[in-house]
C-alpha positions as CSV (number, residue, x, y, z in Angstrom):
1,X,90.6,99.6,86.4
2,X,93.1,101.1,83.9
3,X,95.2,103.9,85.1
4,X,95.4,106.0,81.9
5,X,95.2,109.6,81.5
6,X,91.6,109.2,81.3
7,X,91.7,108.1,84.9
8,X,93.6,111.1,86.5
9,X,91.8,113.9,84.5
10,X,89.0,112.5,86.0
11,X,90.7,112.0,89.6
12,X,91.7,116.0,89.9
13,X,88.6,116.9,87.6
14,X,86.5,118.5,90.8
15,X,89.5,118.7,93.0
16,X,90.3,122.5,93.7
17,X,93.9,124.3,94.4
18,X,92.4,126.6,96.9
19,X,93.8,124.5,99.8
20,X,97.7,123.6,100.8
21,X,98.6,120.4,100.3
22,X,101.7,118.5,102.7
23,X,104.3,116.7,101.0
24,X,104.7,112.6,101.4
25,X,105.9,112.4,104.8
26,X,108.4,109.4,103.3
27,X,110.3,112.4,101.1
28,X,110.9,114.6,104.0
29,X,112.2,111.9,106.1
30,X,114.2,110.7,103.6
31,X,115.4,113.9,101.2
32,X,115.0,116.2,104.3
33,X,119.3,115.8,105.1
34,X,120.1,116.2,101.3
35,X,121.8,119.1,99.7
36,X,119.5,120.6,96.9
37,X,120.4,120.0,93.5
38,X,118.4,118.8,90.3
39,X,114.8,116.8,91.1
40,X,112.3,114.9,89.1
41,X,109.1,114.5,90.6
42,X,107.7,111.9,88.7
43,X,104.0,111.5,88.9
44,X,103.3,115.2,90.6
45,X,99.9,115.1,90.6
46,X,99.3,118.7,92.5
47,X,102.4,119.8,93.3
48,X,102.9,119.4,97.0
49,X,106.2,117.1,96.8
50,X,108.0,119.4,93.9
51,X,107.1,122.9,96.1
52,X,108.4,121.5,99.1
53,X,111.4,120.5,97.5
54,X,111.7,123.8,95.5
55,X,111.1,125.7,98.8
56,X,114.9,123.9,100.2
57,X,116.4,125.1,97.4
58,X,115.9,121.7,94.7
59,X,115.6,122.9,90.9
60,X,112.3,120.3,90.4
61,X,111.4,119.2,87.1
62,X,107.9,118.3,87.6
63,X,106.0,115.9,85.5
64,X,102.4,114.4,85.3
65,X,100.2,113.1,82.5
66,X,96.4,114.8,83.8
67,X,96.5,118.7,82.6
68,X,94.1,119.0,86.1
69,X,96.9,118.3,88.0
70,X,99.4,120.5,86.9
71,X,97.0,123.4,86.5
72,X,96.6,122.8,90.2
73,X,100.2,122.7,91.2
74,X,100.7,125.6,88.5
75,X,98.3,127.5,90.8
76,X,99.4,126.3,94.5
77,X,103.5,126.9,93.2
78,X,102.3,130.5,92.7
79,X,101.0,131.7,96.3
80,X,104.3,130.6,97.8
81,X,106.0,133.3,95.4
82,X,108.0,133.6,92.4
83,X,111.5,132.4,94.4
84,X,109.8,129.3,94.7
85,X,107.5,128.9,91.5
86,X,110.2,129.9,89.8
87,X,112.5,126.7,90.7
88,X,109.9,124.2,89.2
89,X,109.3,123.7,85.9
90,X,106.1,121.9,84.9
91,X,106.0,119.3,82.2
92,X,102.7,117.1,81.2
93,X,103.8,113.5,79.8
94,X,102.6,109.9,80.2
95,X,105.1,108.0,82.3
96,X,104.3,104.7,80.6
97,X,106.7,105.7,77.6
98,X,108.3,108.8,78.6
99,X,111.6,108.4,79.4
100,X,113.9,111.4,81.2
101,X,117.3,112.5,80.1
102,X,119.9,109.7,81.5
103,X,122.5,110.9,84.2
104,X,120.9,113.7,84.5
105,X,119.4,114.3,87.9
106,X,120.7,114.2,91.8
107,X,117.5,113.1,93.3
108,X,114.9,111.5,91.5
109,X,111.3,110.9,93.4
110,X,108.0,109.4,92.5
111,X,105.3,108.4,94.4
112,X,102.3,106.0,94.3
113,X,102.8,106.0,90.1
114,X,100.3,103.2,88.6
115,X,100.2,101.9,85.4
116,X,103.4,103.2,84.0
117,X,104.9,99.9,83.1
118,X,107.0,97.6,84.6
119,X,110.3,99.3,83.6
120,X,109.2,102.5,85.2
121,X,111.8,102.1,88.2
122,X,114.4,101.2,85.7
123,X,114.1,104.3,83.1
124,X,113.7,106.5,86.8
125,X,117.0,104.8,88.0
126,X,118.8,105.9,84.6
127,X,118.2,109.8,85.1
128,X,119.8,109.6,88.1
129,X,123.1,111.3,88.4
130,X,126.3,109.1,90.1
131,X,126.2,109.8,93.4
132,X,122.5,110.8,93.4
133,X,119.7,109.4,95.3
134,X,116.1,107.4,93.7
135,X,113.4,107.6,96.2
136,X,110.6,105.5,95.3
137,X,107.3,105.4,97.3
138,X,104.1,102.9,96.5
139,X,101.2,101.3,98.2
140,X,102.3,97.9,99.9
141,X,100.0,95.0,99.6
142,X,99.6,94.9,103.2
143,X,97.5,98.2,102.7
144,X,93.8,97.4,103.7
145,X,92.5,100.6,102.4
146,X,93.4,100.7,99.1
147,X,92.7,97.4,98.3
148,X,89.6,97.7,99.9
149,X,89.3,100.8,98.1
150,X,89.0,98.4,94.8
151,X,92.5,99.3,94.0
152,X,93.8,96.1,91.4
153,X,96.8,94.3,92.5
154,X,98.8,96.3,89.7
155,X,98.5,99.4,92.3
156,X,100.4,97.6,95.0
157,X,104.6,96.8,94.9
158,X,106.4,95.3,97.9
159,X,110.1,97.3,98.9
160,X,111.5,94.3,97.2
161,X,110.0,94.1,94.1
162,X,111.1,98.1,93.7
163,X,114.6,97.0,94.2
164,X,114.7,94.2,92.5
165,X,115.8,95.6,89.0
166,X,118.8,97.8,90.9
167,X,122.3,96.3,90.0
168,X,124.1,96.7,93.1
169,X,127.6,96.8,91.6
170,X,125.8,100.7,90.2
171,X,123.5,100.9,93.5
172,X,123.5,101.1,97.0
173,X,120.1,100.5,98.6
174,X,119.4,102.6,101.4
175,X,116.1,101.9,102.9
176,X,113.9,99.1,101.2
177,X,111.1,98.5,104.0
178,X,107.4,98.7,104.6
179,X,106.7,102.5,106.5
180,X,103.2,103.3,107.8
181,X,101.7,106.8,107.2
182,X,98.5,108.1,109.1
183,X,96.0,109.9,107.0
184,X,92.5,111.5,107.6
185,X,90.1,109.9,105.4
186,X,87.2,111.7,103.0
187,X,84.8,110.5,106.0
188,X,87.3,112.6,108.4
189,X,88.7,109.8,110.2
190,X,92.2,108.8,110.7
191,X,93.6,105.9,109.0
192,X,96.9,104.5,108.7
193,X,98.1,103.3,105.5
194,X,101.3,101.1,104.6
195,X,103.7,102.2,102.0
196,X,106.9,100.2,100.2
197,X,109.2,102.6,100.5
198,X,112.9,102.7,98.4
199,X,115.7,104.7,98.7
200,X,119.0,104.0,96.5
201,X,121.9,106.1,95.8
202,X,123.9,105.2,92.8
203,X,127.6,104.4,93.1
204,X,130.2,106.7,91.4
């Protein structure tokens, strides 16, 4: 399975925006206490992470590579009204090469991203401001759903291999652990999945 753009316009093809979506339950535990700033939402998909953050106050850059998706999000930012739209901006790019203005950012966020390289973490770490948070969220291998979903390896990163790359003379890690999450399934049952979760503030 190759996670290109090929895969998510596909992925959010017949998916419709008539429905609210919740935010990652690992960002509001760990961004909840924050004071808003600048965000990057790396990896968007339809919006639910960059409104919630937009709704406390967070000016959210908001990038995705599938056009589906961020007509989606365009559409679900709207019905919370224009004070909250209006604090996202919407970008489309391919997070395998894009890279996001260095130093730039106090929080930067991205969840479940596949097939965006290996230096992904690092070129998310270097648009984040000193003294600015990186909050990091993927599927652990102890996940039985995804894998058994037929999700390749690639989709799965332990806490540890998301920190690895973090100098910590620049980086102070935060949380680095594996955090369960329970979800309801398409067959309407609930399921509890396994996430790496990392959060790091950099130094300065």
């Amino acid at each position: 399975m190759e996670f290109d753009r090929a895969y998510w316009e596909e992925r959010y093809r017949d998916q419709h925006a008539a429905h609210h979506r919740a935010p990652n339950p690992q960002l509001v535990a760990e961004v909840g206490d924050l004071a808003p700033g600048t965000a990057l939402d790396a990896g968007c998909g339809e919006g639910a992470d960059a409104i919630w953050l937009a709704a406390r106050g967070w000016r959210v850059t908001a990038v995705d590579v599938a056009a589906g998706a961020l007509r989606h999000a365009h559409e679900q930012a709207a019905t919370r009204g224009p004070e909250v739209a209006g604090r996202i901006d919407w970008a489309r790019a391919d997070l395998a090469r894009w890279r996001p203005t260095e130093g730039h950012f106090d929080l930067v966020t991205s969840h479940y991203v596949h097939g965006a390289g290996d230096d992904l973490v690092d070129r998310l770490a270097a648009a984040v401001a000193p003294g600015g948070t990186l909050l990091v969220v993927g599927h652990d291998p102890s996940d039985p759903h995804t894998a058994a979903a037929g999700a390749p390896a690639a989709a799965h990163v332990t806490a540890a291999q998301l920190a690895a790359g973090l100098d910590p003379g620049r980086w102070e890690i935060v949380v680095a652990e594996t955090r369960s999450r329970s979800v309801t399934g398409p067959d309407g049952r609930r399921r509890t999945l396994h996430d790496a979760v990392l959060r790091a503030r950099r130094r300065g």
